[in-house]
Structures are given as structure tokens and as C-alpha cells.
N, C-alpha and C positions, 0 to 999 in steps of 0.2 A: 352674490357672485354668480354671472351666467355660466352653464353648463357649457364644460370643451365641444365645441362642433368637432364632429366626427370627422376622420382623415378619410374624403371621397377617397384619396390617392391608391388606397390599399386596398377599395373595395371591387371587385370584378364589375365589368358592366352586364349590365340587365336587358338582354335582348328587344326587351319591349322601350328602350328607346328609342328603334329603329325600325321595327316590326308593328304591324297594325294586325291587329285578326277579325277588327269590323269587316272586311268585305265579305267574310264565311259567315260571318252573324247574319248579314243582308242579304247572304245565297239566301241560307237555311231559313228565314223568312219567306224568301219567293216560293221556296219548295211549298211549304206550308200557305201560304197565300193560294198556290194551285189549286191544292187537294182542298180548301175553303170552294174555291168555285167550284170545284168537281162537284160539291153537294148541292150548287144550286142549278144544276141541268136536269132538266124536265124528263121524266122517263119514256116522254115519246121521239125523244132522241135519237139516231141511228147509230145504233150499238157501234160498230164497227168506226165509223165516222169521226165519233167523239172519242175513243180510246185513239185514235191516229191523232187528233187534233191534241191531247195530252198530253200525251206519252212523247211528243212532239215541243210542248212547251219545258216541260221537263229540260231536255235535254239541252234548248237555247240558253237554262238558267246554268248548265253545269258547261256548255262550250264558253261561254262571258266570266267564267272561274279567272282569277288572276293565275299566273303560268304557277307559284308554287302551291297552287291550290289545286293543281290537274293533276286525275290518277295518270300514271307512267309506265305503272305494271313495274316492271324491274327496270327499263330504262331509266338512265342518268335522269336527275332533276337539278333545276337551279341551286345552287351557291349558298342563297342567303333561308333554305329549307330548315326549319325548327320541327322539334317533337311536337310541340303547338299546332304546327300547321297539317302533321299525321294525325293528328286525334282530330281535326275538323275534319280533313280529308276523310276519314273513316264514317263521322255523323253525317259529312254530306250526303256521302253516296252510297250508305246503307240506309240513309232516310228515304233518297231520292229513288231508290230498289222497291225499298215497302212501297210507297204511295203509286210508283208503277204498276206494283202486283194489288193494289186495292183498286185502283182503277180497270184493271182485269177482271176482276172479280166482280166491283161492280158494275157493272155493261156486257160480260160475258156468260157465258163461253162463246166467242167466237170459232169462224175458222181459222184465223190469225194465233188464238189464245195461248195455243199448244207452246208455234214457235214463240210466242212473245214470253211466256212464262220460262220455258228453257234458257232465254238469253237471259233474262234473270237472275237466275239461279247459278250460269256461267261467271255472271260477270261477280256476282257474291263473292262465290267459292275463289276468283279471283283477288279478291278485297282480302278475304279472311285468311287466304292463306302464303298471302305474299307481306301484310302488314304486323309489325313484331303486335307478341300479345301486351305491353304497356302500353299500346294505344288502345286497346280495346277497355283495357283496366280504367283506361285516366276518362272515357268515354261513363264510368259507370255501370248500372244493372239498362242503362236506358237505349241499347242497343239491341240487347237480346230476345224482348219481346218483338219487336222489328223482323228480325231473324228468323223468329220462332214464325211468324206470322207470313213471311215468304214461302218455306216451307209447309207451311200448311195448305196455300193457297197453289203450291205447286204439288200436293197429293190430290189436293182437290182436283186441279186442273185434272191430273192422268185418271180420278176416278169417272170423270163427267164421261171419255170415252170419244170426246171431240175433239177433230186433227190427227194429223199424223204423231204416234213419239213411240219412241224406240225404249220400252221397258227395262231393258239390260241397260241401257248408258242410264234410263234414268232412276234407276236404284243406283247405282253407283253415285250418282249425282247425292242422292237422298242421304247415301251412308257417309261420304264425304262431309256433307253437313251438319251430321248427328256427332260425328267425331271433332269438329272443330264445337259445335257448342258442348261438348263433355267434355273438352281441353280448358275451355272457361268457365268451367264448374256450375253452369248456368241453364243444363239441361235437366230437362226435368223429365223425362222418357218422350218414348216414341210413342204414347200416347196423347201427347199435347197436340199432335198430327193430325188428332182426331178429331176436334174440338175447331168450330168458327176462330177465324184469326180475329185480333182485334180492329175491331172496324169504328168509325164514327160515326153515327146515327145521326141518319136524317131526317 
């Protein structure tokens, strides 16, 4: 005797017949494909040059985002928005942060470096505390070294002593950050601050 087929009729539908979230898979590839080539540039490179020409491809992979895939800050977003597509949203562009501030890191300190590293750290704190904390959770432990690794390369930046930056705004910047990773139970002191970010060896 065959087994009763289940009544589809009663069962809710399942977003991903309609939804695709390859395109975020194929971001987050390009991001990573970057920072690949970032490792094969010569270091007689012109520091300043090649952080413009990066930090620059970067940004063409995240304007080519499909529309519910672009951060909005708290403006409205498209209709057809899933919890899915917040938790790539979050890996995009807290991956797409890290690999700008390694790229900082590696080729700097410029005179650029100071501002470049501040808008950084702006647009994070903007990420981390406008996005609910289940998208951070559904993301894993594999955001937070990312995080951790911004912020160290922006202590670093203000230790190096190159550029202009405004000490008062950027401790607040700093404790701002310290408090959203001890909100996701994922900080390990202000010591990690202290300590090389994670980098990929060349």
C-alpha cells in the first residue's frame, strides 16, 4: 500500500520558491575574489594609488547589489525583503568594511588613511546598530572577528599619529563599538585592540 501524499494545501508556502539568495553568494565571492588579488600587488605599488583603485572595486561589487540587497539605513525597502536577505545584507557589508580596512592596513598609513578608516568605522556602527541582533546571531561567531579586526585597525590607524582625527569623536566611535560587541556576547576585552587584526598572509 503507497504512503498518503501529504496535503500541500495546509502547508504555508516557503519563500524560497520565489526568492533566490545566489546573487549574495556571487557578491560575497567578488568581495573575496578582490582581497585574492589585493595579495598579488607588488609592493612597489603606489601606496595611495592602489588603495583608491580597491577600495573603489569594492564599492562597484556592492552598487551592482540587487535593490533588496542595498543597505537603506532606516529608509523603506522593497516589498519582497526576507530575514534571509538581512543576514547577507549584514555579511556583505561587514565583510566588504573588513577587506577595506585590510587594505588600509596593507598599503598604509597614508594621508587618506585617517579619513578612510573613520568612514569605516561610521558606516559599521551604522550596520550594527540599526540591524535587529537575529541577524547578527543567524550570521554565527563569523562576523565578529571581522569586527574585532576593524576596530583594531582603526586603534591602530589613530596610534600611527598620520592625518587629521579628532580623538574625542574617536573614542566615542571606539566605546560605541566595544558596547555593540559586549551586547553579542562576543567580546573579549579591550585588549584584543591591542593585538594585529587578522590578516591573510602573503
Amino acid at each position: 500500500m503507497e504512503p498518503k501524499a501529504r496535503d500541500s494545501c495546509h502547508e504555508p508556502p516557503w519563500h524560497g520558491d520565489d526568492t533566490t539568495y545566489v546573487p549574495g553568494l556571487n557578491s560575497l565571492s567578488d568581495l573575496f575574489l578582490i582581497w585574492q588579488e589585493v595579495q598579488q600587488v607588488p609592493e612597489s605599488a603606489e601606496p595611495q594609488v592602489t588603495i583608491t583603485r580597491y577600495l573603489e572595486k569594492i564599492q562597484q561589487v556592492l552598487d551592482n547589489l540587487p535593490p533588496e540587497l542595498r543597505w537603506r539605513g532606516g529608509l523603506s525597502r522593497p516589498a519582497n525583503v526576507t530575514e534571509g536577505h538581512d543576514v547577507q545584507i549584514a555579511n556583505l557589508f561587514v565583510t566588504s568594511l573588513n577587506i577595506r580596512s585590510n587594505i588600509l592596513q596593507k598599503f598604509g598609513p597614508t594621508d587618506k588613511s585617517a579619513e578612510d578608516h573613520q568612514k569605516i568605522v561610521d558606516d559599521l556602527l551604522e550596520i550594527l546598530y540599526h540591524l535587529p541582533r537575529a541577524v547578527f546571531d543567524a550570521n554565527g561567531s563569523s562576523l565578529v572577528p571581522k569586527i574585532r579586526d576593524i576596530g583594531a585597525a582603526y586603534l591602530e590607524q589613530l596610534g600611527s599619529g598620520v592625518g587629521e582625527v579628532e580623538i574625542g569623536d574617536a573614542r566615542i566611535k571606539l566605546e560605541r563599538l566595544l558596547r555593540k560587541l559586549d551586547d553579542l556576547d562576543c567580546w573579549q576585552g579591550i585588549g584584543v585592540l591591542d593585538t594585529p587584526p587578522l590578516r591573510v598572509d602573503t
